[in-house]
C-alpha positions in Angstrom: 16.8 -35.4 18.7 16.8 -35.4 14.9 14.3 -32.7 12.9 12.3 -33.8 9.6 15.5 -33.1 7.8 18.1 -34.5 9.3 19.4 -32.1 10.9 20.3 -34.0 14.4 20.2 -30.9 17.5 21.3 -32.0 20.6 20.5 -30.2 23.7 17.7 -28.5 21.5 14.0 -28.4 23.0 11.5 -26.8 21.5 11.4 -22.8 23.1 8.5 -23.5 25.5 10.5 -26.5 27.0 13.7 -24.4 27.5 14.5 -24.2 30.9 13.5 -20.5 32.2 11.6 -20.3 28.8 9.6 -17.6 27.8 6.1 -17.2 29.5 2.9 -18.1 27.5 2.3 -14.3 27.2 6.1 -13.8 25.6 5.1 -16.6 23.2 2.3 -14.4 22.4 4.3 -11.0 21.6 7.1 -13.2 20.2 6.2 -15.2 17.0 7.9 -15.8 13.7 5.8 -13.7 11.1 6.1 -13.1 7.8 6.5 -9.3 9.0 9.5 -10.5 11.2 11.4 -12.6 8.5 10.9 -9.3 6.0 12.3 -6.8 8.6 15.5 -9.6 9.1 15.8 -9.7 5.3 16.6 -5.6 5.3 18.7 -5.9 7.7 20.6 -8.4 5.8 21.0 -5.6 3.0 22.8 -3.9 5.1 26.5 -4.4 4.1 25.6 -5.3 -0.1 23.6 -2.2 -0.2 26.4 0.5 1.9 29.0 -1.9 -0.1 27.7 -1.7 -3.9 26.1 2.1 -3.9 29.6 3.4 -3.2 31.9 1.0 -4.9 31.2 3.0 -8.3 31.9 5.9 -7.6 35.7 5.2 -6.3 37.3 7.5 -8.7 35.2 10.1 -7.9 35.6 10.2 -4.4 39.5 10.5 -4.5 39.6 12.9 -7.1 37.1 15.5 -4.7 38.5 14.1 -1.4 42.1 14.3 -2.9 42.8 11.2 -1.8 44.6 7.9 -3.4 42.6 4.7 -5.0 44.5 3.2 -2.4 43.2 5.6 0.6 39.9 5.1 -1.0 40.1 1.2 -1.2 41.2 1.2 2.3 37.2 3.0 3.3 35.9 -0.1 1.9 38.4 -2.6 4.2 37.9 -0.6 7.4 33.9 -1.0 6.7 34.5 -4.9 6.7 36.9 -4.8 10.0 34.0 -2.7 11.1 31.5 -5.3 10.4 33.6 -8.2 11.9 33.8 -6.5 15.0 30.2 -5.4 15.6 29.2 -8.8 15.2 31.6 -10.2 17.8 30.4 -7.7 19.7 26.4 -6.9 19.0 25.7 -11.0 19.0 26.9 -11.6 23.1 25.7 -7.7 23.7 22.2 -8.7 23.3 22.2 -12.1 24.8 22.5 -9.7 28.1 20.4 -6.8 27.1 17.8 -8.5 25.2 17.3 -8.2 21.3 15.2 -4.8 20.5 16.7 -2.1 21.8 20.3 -3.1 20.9 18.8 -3.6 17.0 17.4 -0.2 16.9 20.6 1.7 18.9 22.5 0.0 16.3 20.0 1.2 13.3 20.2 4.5 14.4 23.9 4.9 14.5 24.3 3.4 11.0 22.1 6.3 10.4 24.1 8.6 12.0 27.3 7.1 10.5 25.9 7.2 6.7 25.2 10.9 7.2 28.2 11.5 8.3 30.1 10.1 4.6 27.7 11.8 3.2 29.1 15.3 4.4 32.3 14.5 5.2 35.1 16.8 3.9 38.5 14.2 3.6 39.2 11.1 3.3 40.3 10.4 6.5 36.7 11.5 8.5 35.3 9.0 5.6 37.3 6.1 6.7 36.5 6.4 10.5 32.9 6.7 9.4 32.9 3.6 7.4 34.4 2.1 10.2 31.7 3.1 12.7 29.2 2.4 9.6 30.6 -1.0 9.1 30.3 -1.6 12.9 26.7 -0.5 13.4 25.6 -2.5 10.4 27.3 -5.6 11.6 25.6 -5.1 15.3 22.1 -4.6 13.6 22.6 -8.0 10.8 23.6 -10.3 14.1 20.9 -9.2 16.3 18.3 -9.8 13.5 19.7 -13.2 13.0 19.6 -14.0 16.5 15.8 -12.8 16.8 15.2 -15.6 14.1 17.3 -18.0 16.0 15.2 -16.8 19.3 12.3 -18.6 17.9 12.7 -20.7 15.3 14.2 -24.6 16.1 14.9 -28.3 13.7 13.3 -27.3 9.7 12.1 -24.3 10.4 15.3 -22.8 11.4 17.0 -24.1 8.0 14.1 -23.4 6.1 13.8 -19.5 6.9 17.4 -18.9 7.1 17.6 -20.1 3.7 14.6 -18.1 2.6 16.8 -15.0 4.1 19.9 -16.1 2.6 17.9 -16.5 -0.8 15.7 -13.5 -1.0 18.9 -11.4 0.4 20.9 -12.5 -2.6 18.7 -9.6 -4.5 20.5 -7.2 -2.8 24.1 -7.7 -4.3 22.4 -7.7 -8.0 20.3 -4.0 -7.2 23.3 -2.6 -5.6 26.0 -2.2 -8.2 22.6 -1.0 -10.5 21.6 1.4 -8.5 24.7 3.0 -7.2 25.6 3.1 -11.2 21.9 5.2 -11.3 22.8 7.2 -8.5 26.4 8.1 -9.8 24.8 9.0 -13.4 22.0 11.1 -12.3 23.5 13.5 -9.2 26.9 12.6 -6.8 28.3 9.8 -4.9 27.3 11.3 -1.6 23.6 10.7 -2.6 24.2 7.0 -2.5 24.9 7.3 1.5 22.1 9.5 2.3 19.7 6.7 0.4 22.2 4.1 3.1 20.8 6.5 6.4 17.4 6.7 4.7 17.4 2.7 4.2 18.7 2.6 8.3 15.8 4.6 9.5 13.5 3.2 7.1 14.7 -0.7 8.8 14.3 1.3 12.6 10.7 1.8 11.6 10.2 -1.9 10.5 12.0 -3.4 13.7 9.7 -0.8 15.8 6.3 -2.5 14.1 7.1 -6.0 13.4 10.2 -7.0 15.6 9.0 -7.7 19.0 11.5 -8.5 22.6 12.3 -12.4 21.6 14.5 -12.9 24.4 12.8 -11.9 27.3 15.1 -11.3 31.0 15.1 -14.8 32.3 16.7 -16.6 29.7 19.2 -13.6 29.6 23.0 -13.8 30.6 24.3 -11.0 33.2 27.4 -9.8 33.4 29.9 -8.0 31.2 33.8 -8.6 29.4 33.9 -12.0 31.6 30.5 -13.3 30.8 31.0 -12.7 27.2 34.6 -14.5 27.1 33.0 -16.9 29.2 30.5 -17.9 26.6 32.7 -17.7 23.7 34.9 -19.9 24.9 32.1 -22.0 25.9 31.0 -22.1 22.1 34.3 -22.8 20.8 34.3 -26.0 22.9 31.6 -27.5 21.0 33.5 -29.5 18.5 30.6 -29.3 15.7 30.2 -25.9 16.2 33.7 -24.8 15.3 32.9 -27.5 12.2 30.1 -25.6 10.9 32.0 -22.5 11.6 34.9 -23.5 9.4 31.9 -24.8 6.6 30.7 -20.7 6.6 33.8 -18.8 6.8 35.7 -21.2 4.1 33.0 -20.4 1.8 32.4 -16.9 2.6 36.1 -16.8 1.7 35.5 -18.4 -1.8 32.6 -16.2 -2.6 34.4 -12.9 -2.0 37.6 -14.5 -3.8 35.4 -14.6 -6.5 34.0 -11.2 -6.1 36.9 -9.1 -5.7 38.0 -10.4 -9.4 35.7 -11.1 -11.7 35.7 -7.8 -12.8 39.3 -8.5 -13.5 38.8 -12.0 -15.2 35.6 -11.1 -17.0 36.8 -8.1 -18.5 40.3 -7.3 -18.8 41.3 -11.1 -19.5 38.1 -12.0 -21.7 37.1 -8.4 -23.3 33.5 -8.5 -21.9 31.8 -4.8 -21.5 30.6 -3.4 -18.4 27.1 -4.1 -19.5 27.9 -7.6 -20.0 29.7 -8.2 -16.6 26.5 -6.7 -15.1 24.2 -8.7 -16.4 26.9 -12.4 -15.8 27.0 -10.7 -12.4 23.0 -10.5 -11.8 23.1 -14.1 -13.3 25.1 -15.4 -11.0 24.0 -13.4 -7.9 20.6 -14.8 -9.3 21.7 -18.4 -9.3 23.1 -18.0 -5.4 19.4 -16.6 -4.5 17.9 -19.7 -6.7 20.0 -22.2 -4.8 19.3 -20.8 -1.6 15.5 -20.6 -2.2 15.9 -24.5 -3.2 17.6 -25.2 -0.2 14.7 -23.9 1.8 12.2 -26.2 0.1 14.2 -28.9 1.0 14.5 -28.8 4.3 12.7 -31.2 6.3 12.8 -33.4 3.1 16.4 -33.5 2.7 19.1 -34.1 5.2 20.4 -30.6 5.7 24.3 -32.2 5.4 24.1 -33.5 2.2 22.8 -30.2 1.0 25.7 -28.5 2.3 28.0 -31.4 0.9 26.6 -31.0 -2.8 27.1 -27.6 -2.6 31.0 -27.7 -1.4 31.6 -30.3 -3.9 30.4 -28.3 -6.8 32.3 -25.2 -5.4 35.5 -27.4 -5.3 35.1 -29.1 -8.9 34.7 -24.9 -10.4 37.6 -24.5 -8.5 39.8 -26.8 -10.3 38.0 -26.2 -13.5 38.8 -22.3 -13.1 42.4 -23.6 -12.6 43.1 -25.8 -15.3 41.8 -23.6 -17.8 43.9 -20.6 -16.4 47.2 -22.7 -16.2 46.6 -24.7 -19.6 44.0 -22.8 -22.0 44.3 -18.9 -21.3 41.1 -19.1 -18.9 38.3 -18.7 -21.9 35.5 -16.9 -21.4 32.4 -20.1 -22.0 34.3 -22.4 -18.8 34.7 -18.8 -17.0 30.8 -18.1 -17.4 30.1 -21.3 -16.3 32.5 -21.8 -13.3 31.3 -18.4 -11.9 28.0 -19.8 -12.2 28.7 -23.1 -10.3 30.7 -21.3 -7.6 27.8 -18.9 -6.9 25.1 -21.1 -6.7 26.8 -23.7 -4.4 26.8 -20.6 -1.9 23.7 -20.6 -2.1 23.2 -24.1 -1.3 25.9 -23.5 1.8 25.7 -20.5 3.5 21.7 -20.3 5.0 22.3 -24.5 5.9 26.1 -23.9 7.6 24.7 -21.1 9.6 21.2 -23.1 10.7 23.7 -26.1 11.5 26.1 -24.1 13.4 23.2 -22.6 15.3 21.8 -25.7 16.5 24.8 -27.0 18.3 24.6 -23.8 20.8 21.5 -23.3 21.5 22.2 -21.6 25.2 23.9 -18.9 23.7 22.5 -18.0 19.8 23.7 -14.6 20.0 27.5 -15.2 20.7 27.4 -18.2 18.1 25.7 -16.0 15.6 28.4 -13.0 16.4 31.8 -15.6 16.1 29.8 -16.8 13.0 29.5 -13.8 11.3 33.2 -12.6 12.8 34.9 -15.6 11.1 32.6 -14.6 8.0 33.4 -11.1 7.8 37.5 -11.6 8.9 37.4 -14.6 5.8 36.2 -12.2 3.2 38.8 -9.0 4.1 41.7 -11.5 4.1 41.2 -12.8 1.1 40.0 -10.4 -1.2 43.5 -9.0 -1.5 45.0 -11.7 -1.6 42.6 -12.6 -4.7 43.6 -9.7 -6.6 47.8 -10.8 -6.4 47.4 -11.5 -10.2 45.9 -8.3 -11.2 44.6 -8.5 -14.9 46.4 -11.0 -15.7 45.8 -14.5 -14.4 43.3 -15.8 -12.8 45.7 -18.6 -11.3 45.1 -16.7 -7.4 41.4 -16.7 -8.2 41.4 -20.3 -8.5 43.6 -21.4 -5.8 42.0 -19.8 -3.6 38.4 -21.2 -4.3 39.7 -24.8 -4.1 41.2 -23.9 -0.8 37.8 -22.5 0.5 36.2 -25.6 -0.9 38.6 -27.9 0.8 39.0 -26.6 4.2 34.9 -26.1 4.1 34.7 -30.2 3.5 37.3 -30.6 6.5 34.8 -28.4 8.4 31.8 -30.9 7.8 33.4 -33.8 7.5 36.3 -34.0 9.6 35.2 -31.5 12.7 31.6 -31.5 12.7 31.5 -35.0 11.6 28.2 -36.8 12.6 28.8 -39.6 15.4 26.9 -42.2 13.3 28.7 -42.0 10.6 28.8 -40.2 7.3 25.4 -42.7 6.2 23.0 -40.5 8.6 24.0 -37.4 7.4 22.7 -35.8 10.3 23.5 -32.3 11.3 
């Protein structure tokens, strides 16, 4: 059937028509409240916030851990294998044990895990507790995406993933700020003691507003062979490896961008810390913007040609970025503006890829949300090293890379997720 926006979910019945639905009473203790949609924005903040507050302070850290930038840089890569896996894992994990108590084992242990950087003596305890950090977050951010999934269907499922997607854009902007106030006022280990108090602080909120959304008859049993038996269910669904390829294509030109435009902006061009900051905030700004549009357009809008708009003007920044690096000494006004461009086209992306990819599995939302934010997580550890290949001095890997994302993000929606009618339906 096709939703007010387009957006065309097959197999996809309303949650009191699913077969071994929820009872009248669980639609009672299981509603999508403002409350709800707040607590799954926090948990969202997860990896920006224990990302940004730390990222500052990487000198410091080696010089009293005695370790290397590179031993330092390498706390910051385990966190995001950390995060891939504890999405593969939390998502199909809670599609057998139910959403709640999986979300608040996993809060607690980010806790635990925050603490534990906080007080830890080398380098080496830091970088297994990133890792367990980086795991924990990534359990609690797909479980709170599959709670929305749990209950939303059609618009509303676009429309409050994008709200999530937009309002969670703030995170990336206050992080770097606040991790800079932290750093000026008392020490680096201050900034993961506010991460545990921010873990505990999202425990409480999942305890008052996140109630059981997937009660035990539309659970799946079993362990290792159910959950290999429903990803490989999942990856059979043509569309939904499509959308998949949409979100982790962009996620990879969005941290291709983030891992040098520090680089681009202010070795290359001169600009000051303060002024990166505040291009940064504008274009983090712009991503939340975008997003926030793409919520008001769902159900008015076929949700494709959102996602289409937004890969084509990722694509033309792309080869705008690269010209003016290959032929004009990539100035700083088509830099600005490219950055812009590239940031706010996430916006228009990400929340609508991940709604779209949703609705083609409806059977098992945890396990698609998991490989989603896998693929997500996997995309932006690759290739932020690979961004950084020219250093200070071109921006040349910078922009291949974006008009790669772009490109294999349109073969995603065009070529695997391709609607049956036709490219004039624009269905999802």
């Amino acid at each position: 059937m096709d939703d007010e926006a387009g957006v065309r979910l097959p197999g996809r019945r309303p949650l009191d028509a699913r077969p071994g639905g929820p009872t009248a009473r669980d639609q009672d203790r299981a509603r999508l409240t403002s409350a709800l949609v707040a607590t799954v924005v926090l948990l969202t903040a997860i990896a920006p916030l224990a990302t940004d507050l730390y990222v500052p302070a990487f000198p410091r850290v080696a010089a009293e851990l005695g370790g290397t930038a590179t031993q330092v840089q390498l706390t910051l890569t385990t966190f995001f294998v950390g995060m891939a896996l504890g999405q593969l894992v939390g998502g199909p994990v809670s599609d057998q044990r139910g959403r709640r108590r999986p979300l608040l084992a996993a809060l607690l242990v980010t806790a635990l895990a925050s603490a534990a950087c906080a007080v830890t003596p080398t380098i080496a305890l830091m970088t297994a507790a990133r890792l367990v950090q980086g795991f924990a977050g990534g359990w609690a951010m797909v479980i709170g995406r599959a709670v929305v999934v749990d209950l939303a269907t059609g618009a509303q499922l676009v429309r409050v993933l994008n709200v999530i997607a937009g309002v969670g854009g703030i995170a990336p902007v206050v992080g770097p700020l606040l991790g800079a106030v932290i750093l000026q006022l008392s020490g680096w280990r201050v900034s993961f003691w506010v991460v545990a108090a921010l873990a505990l602080v999202m425990a409480a909120c999942v305890l008052a507003a996140v109630p059981e959304t997937l009660p035990p008859a539309r659970r799946h049993s079993g362990g290792l062979r159910a959950f290999v038996r429903a990803g490989r269910e999942v990856l059979r669904n043509r569309r939904y490896v499509g959308y998949l390829v949409v979100s982790g294509a962009a996620m990879a030109a969005l941290f291709a961008y983030v891992a040098t435009s520090a680089f681009v902006l202010q070795s290359m061009n001169g600009l000051s810390p303060i002024g990166y900051a505040v291009d940064f905030a504008a274009n983090a700004g712009g991503m939340t913007v975008a997003a926030l549009v793409a919520a008001r357009l769902a159900g008015r809008v076929a949700t494709r040609a959102v996602v289409l708009v937004g890969q084509l003007a990722a694509l033309a920044s792309g080869v705008a970025l690269l010209v003016g690096a290959l032929w004009f000494g990539t100035p700083l006004p088509l830099v600005v503006v490219c950055f812009f461009v590239l940031m706010s086209a996430q916006g228009l992306i990400g929340g609508n890829a991940g709604a779209l990819a949703s609705a083609q599995v409806p059977e098992h939302p945890g396990t698609g949300s998991a490989l989603l934010g896998f693929v997500q997580w996997v995309a932006a550890g690759t290739v932020a090293p690979l961004a950084g290949l020219g250093g200070d001095r071109t921006a040349v890997p910078l922009a291949a890379l974006v008009i790669a994302g772009a490109a294999l993000s349109l073969v995603g929606l065009l070529v695997l997720a391709r609607d049956r009618t036709g490219l004039r339906a624009w269905s999802g």
